[in-house]
N, C-alpha and C positions, 0 to 999 in steps of 0.2 A: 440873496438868501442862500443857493447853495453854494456860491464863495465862503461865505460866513461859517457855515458846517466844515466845509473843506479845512478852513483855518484851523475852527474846533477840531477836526477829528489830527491834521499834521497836531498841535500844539499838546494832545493828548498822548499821541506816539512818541515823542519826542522827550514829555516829560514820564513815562515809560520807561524812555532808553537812558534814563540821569539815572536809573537804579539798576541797571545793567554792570558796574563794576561789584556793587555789591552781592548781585546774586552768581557771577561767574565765581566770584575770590570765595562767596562761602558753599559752593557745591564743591570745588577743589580744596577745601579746609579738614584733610585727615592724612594722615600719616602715623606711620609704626609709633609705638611708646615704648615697645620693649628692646630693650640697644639701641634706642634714641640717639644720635651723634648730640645732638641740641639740649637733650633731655640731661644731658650730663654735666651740663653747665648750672644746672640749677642746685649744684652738688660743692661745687667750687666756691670754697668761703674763704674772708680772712682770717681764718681760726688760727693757724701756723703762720701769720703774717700776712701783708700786701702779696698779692698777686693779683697779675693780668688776667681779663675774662674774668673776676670774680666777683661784680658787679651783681650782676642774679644772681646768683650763690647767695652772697652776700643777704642783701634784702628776704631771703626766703631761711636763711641759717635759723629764725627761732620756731621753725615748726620741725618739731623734732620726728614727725610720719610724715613722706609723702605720697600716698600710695599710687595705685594707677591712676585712678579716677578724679583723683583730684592735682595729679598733673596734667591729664587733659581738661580739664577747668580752668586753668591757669594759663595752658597754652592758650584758648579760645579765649580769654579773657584777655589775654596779648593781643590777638586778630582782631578780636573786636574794636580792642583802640586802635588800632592800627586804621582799619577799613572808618572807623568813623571819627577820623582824626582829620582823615584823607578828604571827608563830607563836609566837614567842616572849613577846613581851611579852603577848599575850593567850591564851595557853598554857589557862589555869585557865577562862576564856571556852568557846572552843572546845573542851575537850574535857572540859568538866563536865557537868553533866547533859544529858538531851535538850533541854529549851526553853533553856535556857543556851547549846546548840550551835548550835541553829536560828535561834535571834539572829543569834549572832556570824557564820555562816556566811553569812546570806542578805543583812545587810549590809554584810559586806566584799568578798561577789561584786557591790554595787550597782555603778550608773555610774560613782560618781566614786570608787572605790578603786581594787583592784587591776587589774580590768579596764582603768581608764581608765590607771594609771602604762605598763601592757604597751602599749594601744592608742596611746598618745602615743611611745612609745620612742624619746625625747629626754631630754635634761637644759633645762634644769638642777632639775624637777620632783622623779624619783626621791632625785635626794642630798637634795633639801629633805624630801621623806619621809621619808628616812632621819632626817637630823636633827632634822624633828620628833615622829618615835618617841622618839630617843634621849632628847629632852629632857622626854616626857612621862612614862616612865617615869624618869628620875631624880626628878621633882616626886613622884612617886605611892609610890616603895619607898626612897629614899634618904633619910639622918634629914634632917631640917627644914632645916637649916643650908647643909650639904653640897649639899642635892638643889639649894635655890633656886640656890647658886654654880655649879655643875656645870650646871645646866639653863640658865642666860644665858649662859656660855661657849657652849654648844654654839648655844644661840638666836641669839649674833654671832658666830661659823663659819659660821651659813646664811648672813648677812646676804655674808657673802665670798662663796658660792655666786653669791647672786643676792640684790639687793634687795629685792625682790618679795616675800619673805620677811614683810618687815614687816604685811601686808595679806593674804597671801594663808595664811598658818598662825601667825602669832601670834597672831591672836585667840583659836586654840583654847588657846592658856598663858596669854594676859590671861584667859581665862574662868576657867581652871583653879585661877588663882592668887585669883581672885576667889570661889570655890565653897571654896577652904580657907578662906580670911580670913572669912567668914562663916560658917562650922562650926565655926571656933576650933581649924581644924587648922595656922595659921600667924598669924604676927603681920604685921598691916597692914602696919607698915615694911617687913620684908623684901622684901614684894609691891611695894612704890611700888619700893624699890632697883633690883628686877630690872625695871622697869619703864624706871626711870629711865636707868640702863646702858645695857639694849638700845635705846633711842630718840639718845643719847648715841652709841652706834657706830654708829646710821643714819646719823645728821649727817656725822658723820666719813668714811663709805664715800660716801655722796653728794656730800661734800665734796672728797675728793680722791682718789675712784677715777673723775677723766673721763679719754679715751684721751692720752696724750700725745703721740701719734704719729697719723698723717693713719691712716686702716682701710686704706688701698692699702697701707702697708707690713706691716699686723695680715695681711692677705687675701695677700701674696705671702708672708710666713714661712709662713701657715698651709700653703697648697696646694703648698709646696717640701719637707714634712714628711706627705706625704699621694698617694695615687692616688684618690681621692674628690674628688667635683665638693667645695667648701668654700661654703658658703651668704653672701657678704658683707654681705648687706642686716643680720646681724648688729651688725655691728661699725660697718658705716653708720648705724644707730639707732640706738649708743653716739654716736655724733661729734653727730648731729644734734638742732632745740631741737624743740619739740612741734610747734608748728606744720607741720614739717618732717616729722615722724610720722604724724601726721593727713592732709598730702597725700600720700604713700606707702600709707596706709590705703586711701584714695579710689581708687588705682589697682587695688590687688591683690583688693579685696572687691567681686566683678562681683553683679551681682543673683540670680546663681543663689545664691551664698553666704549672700546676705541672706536668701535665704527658705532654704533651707536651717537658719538660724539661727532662724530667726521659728518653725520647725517643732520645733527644738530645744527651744523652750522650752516647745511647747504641749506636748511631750508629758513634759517635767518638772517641771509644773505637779504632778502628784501626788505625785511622789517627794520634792519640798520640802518639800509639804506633812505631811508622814510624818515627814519628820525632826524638823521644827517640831513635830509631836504627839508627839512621844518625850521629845522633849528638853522640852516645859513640862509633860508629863504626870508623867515621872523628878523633876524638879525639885521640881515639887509635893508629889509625895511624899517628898522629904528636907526641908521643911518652908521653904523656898526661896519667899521673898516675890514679890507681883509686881513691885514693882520691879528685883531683880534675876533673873527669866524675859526680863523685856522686855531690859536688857541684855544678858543671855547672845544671844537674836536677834539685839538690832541688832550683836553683834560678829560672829557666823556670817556676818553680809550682808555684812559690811564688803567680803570679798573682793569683790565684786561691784561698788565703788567702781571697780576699775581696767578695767574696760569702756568706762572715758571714755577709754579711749587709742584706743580704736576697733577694736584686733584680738585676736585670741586669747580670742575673749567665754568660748567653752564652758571653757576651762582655767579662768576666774576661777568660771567655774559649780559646775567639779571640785573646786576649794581650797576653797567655802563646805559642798562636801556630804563632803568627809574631814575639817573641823571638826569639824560639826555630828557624823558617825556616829564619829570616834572619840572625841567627846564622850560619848557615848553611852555606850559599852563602858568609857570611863573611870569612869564612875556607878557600871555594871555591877560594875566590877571594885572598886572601893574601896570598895564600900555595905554593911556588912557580912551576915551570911549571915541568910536571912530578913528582911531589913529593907523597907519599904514599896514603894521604889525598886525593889529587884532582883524583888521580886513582880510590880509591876507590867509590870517588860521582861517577865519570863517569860508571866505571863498573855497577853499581844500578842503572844508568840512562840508559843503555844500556842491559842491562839483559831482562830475557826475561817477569817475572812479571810485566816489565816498564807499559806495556799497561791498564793491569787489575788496577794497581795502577791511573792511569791518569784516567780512568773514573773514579772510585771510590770517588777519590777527588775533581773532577769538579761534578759529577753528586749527590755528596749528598748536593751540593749550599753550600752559603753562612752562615755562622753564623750572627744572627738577636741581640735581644738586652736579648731577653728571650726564643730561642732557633732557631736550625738549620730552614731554611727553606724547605729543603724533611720533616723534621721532622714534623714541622706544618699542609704541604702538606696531609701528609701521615693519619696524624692525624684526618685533616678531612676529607680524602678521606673513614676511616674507618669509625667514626661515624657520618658526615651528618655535615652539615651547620650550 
């Protein structure tokens, strides 16, 4: 009898902690409206022609007001799909067993997930979440055929979102597509096509999505369709060449930022590291050689390439650690039941470092745009206001 309770009262706590991403990710879900960086994207239409990023724009170009309040509507109505797209597709995760919960729950409360989409509450990040859910699970439950064609549709729909796309969450479908083709759950070709496609519509959006109009005319439609300050240095780093990016970098990143940043990283020195032990320890046990552990890492890094543009470091930090953990859960969820993989998450979710890890990764918050939130905390709490 009180075994019985014991179980009852674990299996209660447990399914508690399946709702722990979504209450971390909507307590961190507010940010500035007015000079929104994100907020300006919903300003960028095809009116003057194709252009890149002009995806929301786009879809939002026939309401001819948007004022404040019904752009944070809109934003929340993004997060919301988002967090419950997130509930859905890993549904069987979070509210399967207890160490099955305790996974899913404590790493989609980390930094760089839900927390961090709410904490940043701009675009054009969340749509790219979205549409990298959408396209993981058509790879994962849709037959062979279909999934691949449906899942690169959706893969260049991001790419209209934002370019960024390319590096900052395809790696997690080049890995994905690379973990079938070497299970013999898909054939090589298919994976080169969808490969070859979505690289095919990069050229093409980078090609001929540049502004074709000066940003002074993008920056007065936008702010004449608005009572919100409109951020333009947006649409000024569409017009401008890197060089030109780079000095604008120089100006806005003052030295508090830098250490700020420099603090960021010391203190997600562990949490990479965590992820990188999940993902070659999972691997290993689905019988996953070293040659491709090593590449599954070096494609998680990759986001981490666009740091060379000099700003928005900690977002490219967030894209390699929502690879990396819904890589993870992807394992999780497609390895079948009892299999060496899914023991293995569970064993780590149920060990006894489980606890010190869970606060660790909730209590150092969210990743921001240019660094951790304890980190800026911290930052100030040392040298003053």
């Amino acid at each position: 009898m009180e075994r019985d309770e014991t179980k009852t009262a674990v299996g209660r706590g447990t399914g508690l902690l399946a709702w722990a991403p979504l209450f971390v990710g909507a307590i961190n879900s507010y940010g500035p409206v007015n000079l929104n960086y994100g907020f300006a994207l919903y300003f960028l239409t095809y009116q003057h022609g194709f252009v890149k990023r002009g995806l929301l724009g786009e879809m939002l170009s026939a309401v001819p007001w948007l004022p404040r309040t019904e752009l944070m509507l809109i934003q929340y109505a993004f997060l919301a799909a988002a967090f419950a797209l997130t509930y859905v597709v890993f549904r069987r995760i979070l509210f399967g067993d207890a160490a099955e919960r305790r996974l899913a729950a404590v790493l989609l409360s980390g930094p760089a997930l839900l927390p961090h989409l709410g904490y940043l509450f701009a675009q054009p990040d969340v749509t790219l979440y979205i549409l990298l859910i959408a396209s993981l699970w058509l790879l994962a439950r849709a037959p062979s055929a279909l999934g691949v064609a449906a899942s690169c549709a959706v893969c260049c729909l991001a790419l209209l979102s934002h370019e960024a796309f390319c590096l900052m969450f395809y790696p997690l479908i080049a890995a994905v597509l690379l973990q079938r083709v070497l299970r013999g759950r898909l054939h090589w070709a298919a994976a080169a096509l969808h490969v070859a496609v979505f690289a095919a519509a990069f050229v093409c959006v980078m090609h001929w999505g540049t502004l074709n109009v000066s940003p002074d005319t993008i920056w007065a439609e936008a702010q004449s369709r608005t009572n919100v300050g409109i951020q333009r240095q947006v649409y000024d780093v569409m017009a401008s060449s890197f060089a030109q990016q780079e000095a604008l970098v120089q100006r806005l990143y003052s030295a508090d930022v830098l250490k700020i940043l420099a603090l960021t990283v010391l203190l997600t020195v562990p949490y990479l590291w965590l992820l990188a032990q999940l993902i070659q320890g999972t691997l290993e046990q689905t019988g996953a050689g070293r040659g491709q552990r090593i590449a599954t890492l070096l494609l998680f890094a990759s986001p981490l390439l666009l740091c060379a543009l000099g700003h928005d470091t900690s977002r490219w930090m967030g894209a390699a650690g929502i690879d990396a953990t819904l890589f993870v859960l992807y394992l999780c969820w497609t390895e079948g039941e009892g299999s060496p993989a899914r023991e293995y998450l569970r064993r780590w979710a149920m060990s006894p470092a489980f606890l010190a890890w869970a606060i660790y990764l909730v209590g150092i918050g969210p990743y921001g745009a240019t660094g951790l939130r304890a980190a800026e905390q911290l930052y100030v709490g040392w040298t003053g206001p």
